[in-house]
C-alpha positions in Angstrom: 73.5 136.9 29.4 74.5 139.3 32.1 73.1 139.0 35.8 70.5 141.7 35.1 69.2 140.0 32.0 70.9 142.2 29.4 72.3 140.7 26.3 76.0 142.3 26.2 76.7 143.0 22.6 80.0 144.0 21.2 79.3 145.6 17.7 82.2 145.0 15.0 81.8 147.3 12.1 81.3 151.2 12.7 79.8 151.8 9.9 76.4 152.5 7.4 74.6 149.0 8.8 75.6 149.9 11.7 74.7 153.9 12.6 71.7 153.5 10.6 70.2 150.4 11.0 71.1 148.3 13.5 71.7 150.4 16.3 68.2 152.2 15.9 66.6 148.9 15.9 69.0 148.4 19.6 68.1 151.2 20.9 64.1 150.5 20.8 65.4 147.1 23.1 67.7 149.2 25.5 66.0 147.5 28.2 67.0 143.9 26.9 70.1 144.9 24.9 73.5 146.7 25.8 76.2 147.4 23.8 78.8 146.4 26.1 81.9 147.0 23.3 82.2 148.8 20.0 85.0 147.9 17.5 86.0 149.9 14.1 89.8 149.6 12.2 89.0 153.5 12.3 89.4 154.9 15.5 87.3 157.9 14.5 84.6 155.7 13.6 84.6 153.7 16.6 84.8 156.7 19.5 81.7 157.7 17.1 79.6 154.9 17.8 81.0 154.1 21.4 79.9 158.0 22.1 76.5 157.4 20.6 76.6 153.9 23.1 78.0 156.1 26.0 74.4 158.6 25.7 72.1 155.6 25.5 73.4 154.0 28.8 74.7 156.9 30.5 78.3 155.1 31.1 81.4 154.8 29.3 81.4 152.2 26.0 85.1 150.7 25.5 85.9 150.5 21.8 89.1 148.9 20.2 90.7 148.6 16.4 91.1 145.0 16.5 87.8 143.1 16.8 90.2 140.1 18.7 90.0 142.2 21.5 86.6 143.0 21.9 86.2 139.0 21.4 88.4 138.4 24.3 86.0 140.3 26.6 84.0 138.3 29.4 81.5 141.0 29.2 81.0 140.5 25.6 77.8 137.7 25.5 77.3 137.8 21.7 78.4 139.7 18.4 76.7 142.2 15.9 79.3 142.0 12.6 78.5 144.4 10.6 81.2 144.3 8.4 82.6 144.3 3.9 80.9 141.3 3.4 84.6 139.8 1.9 85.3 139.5 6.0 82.2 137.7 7.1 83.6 134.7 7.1 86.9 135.5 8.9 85.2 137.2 12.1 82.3 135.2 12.6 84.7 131.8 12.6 86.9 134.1 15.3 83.4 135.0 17.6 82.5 131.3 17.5 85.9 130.1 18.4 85.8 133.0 21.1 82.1 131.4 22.4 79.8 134.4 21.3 76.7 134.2 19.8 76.8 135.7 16.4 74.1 137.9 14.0 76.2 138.7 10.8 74.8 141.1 7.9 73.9 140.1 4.9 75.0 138.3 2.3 76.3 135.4 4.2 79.4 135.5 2.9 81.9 136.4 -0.3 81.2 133.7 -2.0 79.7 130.2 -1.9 83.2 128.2 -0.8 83.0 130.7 2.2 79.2 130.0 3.1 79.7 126.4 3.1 82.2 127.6 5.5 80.2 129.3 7.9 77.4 126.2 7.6 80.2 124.2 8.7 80.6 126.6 11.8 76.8 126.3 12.4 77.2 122.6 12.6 80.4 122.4 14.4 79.4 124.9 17.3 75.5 124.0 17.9 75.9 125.5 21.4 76.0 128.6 20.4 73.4 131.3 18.0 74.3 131.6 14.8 72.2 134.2 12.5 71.9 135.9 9.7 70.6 139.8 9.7 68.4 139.4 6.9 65.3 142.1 7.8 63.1 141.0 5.2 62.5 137.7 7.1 60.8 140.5 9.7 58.4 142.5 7.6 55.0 142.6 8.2 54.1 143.3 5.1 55.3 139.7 4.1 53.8 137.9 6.8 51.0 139.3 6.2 51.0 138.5 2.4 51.9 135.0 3.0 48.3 134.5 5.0 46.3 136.0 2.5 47.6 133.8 -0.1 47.3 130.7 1.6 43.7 131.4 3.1 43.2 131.5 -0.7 42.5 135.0 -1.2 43.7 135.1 -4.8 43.3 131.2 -5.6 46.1 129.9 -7.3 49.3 132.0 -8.5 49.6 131.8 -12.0 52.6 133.7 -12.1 54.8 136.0 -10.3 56.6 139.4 -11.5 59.1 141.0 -8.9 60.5 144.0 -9.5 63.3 145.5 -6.9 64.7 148.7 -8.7 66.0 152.3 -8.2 68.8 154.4 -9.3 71.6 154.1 -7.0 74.5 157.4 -7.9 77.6 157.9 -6.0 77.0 161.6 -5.7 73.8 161.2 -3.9 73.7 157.5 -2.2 76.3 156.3 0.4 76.0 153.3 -0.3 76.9 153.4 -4.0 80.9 155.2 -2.5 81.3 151.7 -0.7 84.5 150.6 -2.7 84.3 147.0 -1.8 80.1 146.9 -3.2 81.6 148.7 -6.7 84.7 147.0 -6.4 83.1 143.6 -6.3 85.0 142.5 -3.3 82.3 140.0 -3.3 80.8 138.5 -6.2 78.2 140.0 -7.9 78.3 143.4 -6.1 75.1 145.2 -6.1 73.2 142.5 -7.3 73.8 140.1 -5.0 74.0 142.7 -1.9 70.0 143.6 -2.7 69.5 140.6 -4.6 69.2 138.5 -1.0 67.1 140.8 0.5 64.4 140.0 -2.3 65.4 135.8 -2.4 64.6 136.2 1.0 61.3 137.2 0.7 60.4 135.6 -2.2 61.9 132.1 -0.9 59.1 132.6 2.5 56.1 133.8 0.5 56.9 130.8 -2.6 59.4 128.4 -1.2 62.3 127.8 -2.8 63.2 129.2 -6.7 64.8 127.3 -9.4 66.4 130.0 -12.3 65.7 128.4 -15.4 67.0 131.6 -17.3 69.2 134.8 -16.4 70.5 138.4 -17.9 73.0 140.3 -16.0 73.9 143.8 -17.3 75.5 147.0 -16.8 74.4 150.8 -17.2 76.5 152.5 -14.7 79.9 151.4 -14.6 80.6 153.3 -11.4 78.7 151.3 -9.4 80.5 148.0 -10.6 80.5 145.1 -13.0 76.7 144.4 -13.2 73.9 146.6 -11.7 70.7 145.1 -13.6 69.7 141.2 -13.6 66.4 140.0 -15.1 65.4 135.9 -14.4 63.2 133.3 -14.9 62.3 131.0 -12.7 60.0 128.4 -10.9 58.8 128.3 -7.3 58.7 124.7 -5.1 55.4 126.3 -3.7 54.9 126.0 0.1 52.1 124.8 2.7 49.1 126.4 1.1 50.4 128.2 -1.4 50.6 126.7 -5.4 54.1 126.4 -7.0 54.2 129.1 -9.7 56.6 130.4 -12.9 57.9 134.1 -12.5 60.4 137.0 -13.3 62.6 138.7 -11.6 64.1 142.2 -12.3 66.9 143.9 -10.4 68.0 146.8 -11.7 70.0 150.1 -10.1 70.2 152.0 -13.0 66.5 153.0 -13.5 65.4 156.6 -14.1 62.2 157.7 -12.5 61.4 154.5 -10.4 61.8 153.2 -7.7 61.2 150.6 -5.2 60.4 146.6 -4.6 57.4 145.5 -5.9 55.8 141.8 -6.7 52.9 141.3 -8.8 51.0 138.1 -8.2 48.4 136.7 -10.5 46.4 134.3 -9.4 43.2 132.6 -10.8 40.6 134.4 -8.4 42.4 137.4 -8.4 46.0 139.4 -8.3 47.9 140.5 -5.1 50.1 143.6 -6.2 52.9 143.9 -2.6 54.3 147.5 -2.6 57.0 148.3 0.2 54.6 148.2 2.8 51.0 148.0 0.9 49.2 145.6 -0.1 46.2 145.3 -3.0 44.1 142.4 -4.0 42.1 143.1 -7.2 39.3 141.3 -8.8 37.0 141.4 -11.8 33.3 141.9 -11.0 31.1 139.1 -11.8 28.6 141.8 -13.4 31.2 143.6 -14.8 34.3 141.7 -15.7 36.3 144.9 -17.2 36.5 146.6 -13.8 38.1 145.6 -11.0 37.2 146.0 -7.2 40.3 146.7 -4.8 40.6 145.7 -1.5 43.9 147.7 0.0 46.1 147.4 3.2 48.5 149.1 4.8 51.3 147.2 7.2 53.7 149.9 8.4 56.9 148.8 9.7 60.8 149.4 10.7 61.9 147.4 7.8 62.4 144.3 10.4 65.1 145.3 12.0 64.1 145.3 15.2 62.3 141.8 15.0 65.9 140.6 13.7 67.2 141.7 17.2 64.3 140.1 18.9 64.5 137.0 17.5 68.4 136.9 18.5 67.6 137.6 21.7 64.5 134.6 21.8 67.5 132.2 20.5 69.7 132.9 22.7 67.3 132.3 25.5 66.5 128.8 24.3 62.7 129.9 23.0 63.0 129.5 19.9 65.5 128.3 17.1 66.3 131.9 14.7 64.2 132.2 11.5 67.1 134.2 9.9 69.7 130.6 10.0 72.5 130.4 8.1 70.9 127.6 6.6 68.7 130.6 5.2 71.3 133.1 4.5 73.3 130.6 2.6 70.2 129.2 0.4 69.8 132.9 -0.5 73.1 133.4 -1.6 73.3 129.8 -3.6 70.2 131.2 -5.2 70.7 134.7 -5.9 74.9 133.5 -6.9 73.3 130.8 -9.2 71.4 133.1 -11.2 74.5 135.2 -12.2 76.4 132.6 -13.0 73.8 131.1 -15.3 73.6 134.6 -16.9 77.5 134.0 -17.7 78.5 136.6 -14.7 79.7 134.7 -11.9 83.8 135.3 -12.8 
């Protein structure tokens, strides 16, 4: 940390995750954050973001091409990659060796030989904060899910249905003209690049999940090899909360729909989590065919700037992250599992 207290980030990666996400979430924490570097292999991209730096602080950002030189800075504390997840592995092993901290974007890493990888770097370099920028880990609306369930508010689950879907186009989402997401420079494209975000969650509310069955399909070719998987699984259960049997269905190709939402059926009552609402519904006692609702509303940034806190708590010794790569990688064994069981993991 810097002598006035300031985490010195150097951002690698000028682009989507890092314009609109991550640097929002920064500039809510300007007084405990600065980004003291910017790097992009675009040059155009990188004066972009350094310029957008350059406003916030009200001095000059320095921004490179080659992310070995922003890692060579003293005045460079820690790392944001934000980067095609195929180079994940590569940069954060070059911050560690370097001695910054590191939050890397999710999914861990391109595949499962390179997240055993970047455990290895965990264990090898304990000194220093390793963490993966998983938001869902963040939201309220989880949190706050995860203590109604266990003070018993539904009894216990009978079953889960999760449902994370949308149509995703290249001619009206950015995200879906990312040539190494369609191109499958990682495997599993889409589906694992959302898929982790919804492990995530599901993995904290039910512990961990065991696919006993798995679909992968495709609808829109565009958008790459698979953009639908449906699965069956099991949770471990957690403190409090019942082991239970569930679906899941991610699918980019739906018309008319959208959004995440989990379904949870319990024997005193069902939970139904949508974005950031939740519902609990009961039958009446004197009149079993209608159900009473009880509904909440937990408004928040996604969890991205909780990501950002709770790197900056690390760092400082408080606390050990919540978004590991222990985490990140048990996301990626899961969500990678359940394609390959589904006969699409080449």
């Amino acid at each position: 940390m810097s002598q006035a207290q300031h985490l010195r980030l150097g951002i690698i990666g000028a682009g989507i995750a890092a314009n609109d996400l991550h640097v929002p979430a920064i500039e809510k924490l300007q007084d405990k954050i600065r980004i003291s570097a910017v790097c992009n292999r675009s040059p155009e991209k990188a004066r972009r973001l350094a310029a957008r730096a350059d406003r916030l602080y009200g001095q000059e950002t320095p921004w490179f091409t080659d992310y070995t030189e922003l890692l060579a800075r003293e005045d460079v504390d820690a790392v944001a990659v934000l980067l095609p997840v195929d180079l994940n592995y590569r940069v954060t092993r070059s911050a560690v060796e370097a001695g910054k901290h590191v939050l890397v974007e999710k999914p861990l890493a391109a595949n499962l030989e390179e997240g055993r990888k970047m455990l290895k770097l965990e264990e090898d370099h304990p000194e220093l904060v390793m963490m993966v920028a998983e938001n869902f880990r963040y939201r309220r609306v989880y949190r706050e899910a995860a203590g109604m369930l266990k003070s018993g508010a539904i009894g216990e689950i009978q079953h889960i249905r999760w449902d994370f879907i949308m149509q995703m186009l290249p001619e009206t989402n950015k995200y879906a003209r990312t040539s190494w997401r369609t191109g499958h420079s990682f495997a599993g494209g889409f589906v694992t690049d959302g898929g982790v975000h919804v492990i995530s969650a599901m993995r904290d509310l039910f512990g961990d999940l065991s696919i006993s069955a798995a679909e992968v399909w495709s609808t829109n070719p565009e958008i790459g090899k698979m953009d639908a998987l449906l699965a069956q699984f099991t949770s471990s259960g957690r403190e409090g909360i019942s082991p239970a049997r569930g679906t899941l269905h991610i699918n980019y190709s739906v018309n008319g729909l959208k959004g995440m939402r989990a379904v949870i059926m319990g024997t005193r009552g069902s939970m139904i989590i949508d974005d950031v609402d939740i519902s609990i519904l009961k039958n009446s006692e004197s009149m079993p065919d209608e159900s009473l609702s009880e509904h909440r509303h937990f408004p928040d940034d996604k969890g991205y700037r909780g990501e950002y806190e709770d790197f900056l708590s690390a760092i400082s010794g408080t606390a050990a992250p919540v978004s590991s790569i222990t985490q990140g990688y048990k996301d990626l064994e899961t969500i990678l599992g359940a394609i390959e069981l589904a006969g699409g993991g080449s």
